[in-house]
N, C-alpha and C positions, 0 to 999 in steps of 0.2 A: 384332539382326541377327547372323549367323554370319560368321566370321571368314572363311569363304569370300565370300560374298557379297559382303560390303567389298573384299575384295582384287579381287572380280572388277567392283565398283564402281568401283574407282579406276584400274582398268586399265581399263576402257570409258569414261570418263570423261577417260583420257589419250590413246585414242587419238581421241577425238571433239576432242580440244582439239587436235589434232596435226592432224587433218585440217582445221578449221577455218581453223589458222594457214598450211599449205599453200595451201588454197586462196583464201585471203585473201592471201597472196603472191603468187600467178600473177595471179588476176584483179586486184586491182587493190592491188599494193605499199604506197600510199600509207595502207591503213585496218590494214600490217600490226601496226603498234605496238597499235592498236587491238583486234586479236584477240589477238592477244599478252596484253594485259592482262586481256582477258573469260577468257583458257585459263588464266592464273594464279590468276587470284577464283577460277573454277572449281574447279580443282585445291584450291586451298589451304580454300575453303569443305569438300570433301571431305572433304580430308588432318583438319580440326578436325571435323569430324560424326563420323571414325573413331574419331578422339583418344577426343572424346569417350565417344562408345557404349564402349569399350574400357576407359575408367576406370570408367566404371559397373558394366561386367559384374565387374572386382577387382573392386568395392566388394561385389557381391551376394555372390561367390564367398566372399572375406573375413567378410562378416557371416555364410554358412551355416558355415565353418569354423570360427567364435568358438560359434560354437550349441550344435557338434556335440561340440566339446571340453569347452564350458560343459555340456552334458548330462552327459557321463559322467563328468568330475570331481564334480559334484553328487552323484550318485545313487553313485559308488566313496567320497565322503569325506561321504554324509550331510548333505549342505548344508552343508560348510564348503567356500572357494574360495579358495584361495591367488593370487594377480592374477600374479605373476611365473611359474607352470607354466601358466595359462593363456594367457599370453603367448607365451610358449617354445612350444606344443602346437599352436597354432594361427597362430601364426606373424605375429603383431604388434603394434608398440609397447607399450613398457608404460606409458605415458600413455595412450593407447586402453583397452586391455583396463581401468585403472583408470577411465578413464571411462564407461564399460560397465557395470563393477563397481558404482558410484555412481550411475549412472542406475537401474538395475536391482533393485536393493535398497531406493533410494526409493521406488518402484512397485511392489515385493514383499512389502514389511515385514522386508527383511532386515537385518542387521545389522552395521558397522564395525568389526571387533574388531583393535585396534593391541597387541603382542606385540613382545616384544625379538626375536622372530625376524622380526617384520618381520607386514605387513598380512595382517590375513583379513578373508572376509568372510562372514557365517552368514547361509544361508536357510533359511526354515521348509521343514521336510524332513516328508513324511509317517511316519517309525521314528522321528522325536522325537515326533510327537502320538500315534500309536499308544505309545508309553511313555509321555508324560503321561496321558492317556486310561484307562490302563491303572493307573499310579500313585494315580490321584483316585479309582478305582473302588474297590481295593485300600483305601485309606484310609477313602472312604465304609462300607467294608463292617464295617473294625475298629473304625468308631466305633459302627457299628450292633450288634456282637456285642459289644463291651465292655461297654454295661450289663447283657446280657442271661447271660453268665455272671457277674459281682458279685451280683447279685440269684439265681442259681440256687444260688452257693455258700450265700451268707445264707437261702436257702429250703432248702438242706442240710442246716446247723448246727439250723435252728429244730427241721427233721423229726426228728433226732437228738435234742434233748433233747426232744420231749415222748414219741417212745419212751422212752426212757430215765425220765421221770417217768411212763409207764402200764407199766413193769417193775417197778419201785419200788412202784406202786401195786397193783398185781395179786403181790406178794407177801406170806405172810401176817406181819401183825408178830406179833410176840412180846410175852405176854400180860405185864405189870406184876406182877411176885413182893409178895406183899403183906407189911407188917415184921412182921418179927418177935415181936414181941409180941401181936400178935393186936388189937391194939385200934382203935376204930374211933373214934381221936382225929381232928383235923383236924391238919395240920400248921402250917398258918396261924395258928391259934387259940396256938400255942406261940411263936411270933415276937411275937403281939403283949402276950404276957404281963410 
C-alpha cells in the first residue's frame, strides 16, 4: 500500500468512527461506551496494519540498499567485502550487514578472511577465474613445450656431430709415409722376438 492511501485510510476510517460514535450518542446514549469501543478497535486495528505494511516496505527498501552497495563494493574490490563500509554505505547495523556477510558466503562459497585490520570477506569474483583459467592454461602449455624443446636441442647436438663426422669422413686422409728403410718387415714380428 502507498503511503497515501494509508493516510487516506485512516482518515476515512476516522471519520466513519466519529460519525458512528455521534450518532450512537443522539440516538441512543446508552450503547455510547459501546461505539466508543468498536471506533477504538477500529482505529487502533488500522493504526497496527499501517505500522505494520510501513516496517515492511524499511525492510524491502533496506534489503535493496544492502544489494545495491553489496554490488558495487563486489565488482570495485573484486570480491573482497569489508562488513564495516558496507554497513556505513548502506546504512545499517553492523550485526546485520555481518549477518548477511555470513549468510551469503555460505550459499556462495565465499570466504571468512580475519586480518588484524579487522573482517573480510572473499567472493569468487569472475577476474579471479579468468586469472586462474588463464594461469592453468599458461602452465598446461609450458609443460607441453618443455619436452618438446629438450628433445629438439638433443636432436641439435646429434645433427651437429654426424655432420661433423660426414666432414671428417668426406675428407681425404693422408696416405701413411712408408720407413725408411725400404723393408717390408712386419713390425709385430719384432716385438715378439
Amino acid at each position: 500500500m502507498t503511503n497515501l492511501l494509508k493516510h487516506h485510510l485512516i482518515s476515512s476510517l476516522t471519520g466513519v468512527s466519529a460519525l458512528v460514535v455521534i450518532s450512537s450518542a443522539v440516538a441512543n446514549p446508552s450503547t455510547l461506551p459501546v461505539a466508543l469501543a468498536g471506533a477504538g478497535s477500529l482505529l487502533a486495528g488500522a493504526s497496527i496494519a499501517k505500522e505494520a505494511s510501513s516496517k515492511k516496505e524499511q525492510e524491502v527498501a533496506e534489503a535493496a540498499r544492502v544489494s545495491a552497495v553489496f554490488s558495487e563494493l563486489y565488482e570495485q574490490y573484486k570480491g573482497v567485502i569489508n562488513p564495516e563500509q558496507l554497513c556505513v554505505r548502506s546504512n545499517i547495523d553492523l550485526s546485520k550487514g555481518l549477518m548477511f556477510l555470513e549468510a551469503l558466503a555460505a550459499n556462495q562459497n565465499g570466504q571468512r578472511i580475519e586480518l588484524q585490520e579487522g573482517v573480510f570477506f572473499r567472493f569468487p569474483h569472475t577476474d579471479h577465474i579468468l586469472d586462474r583459467l588463464t594461469a592453468n592454461a599458461a602452465a598446461w602449455a609450458d609443460s607441453r613445450v618443455e619436452p618438446i624443446i629438450k628433445e629438439n636441442s638433443a636432436l641439435k647436438q646429434q645433427l651437429l656431430m654426424i655432420q661433423s663426422a660426414a666432414v671428417k669422413a668426406a675428407a681425404p686422409t693422408p696416405a701413411m709415409a712408408a720407413p725408411a728403410g725400404g723393408s717390408n718387415e712386419d713390425p709385430w714380428q719384432n716385438l715378439i722376438r
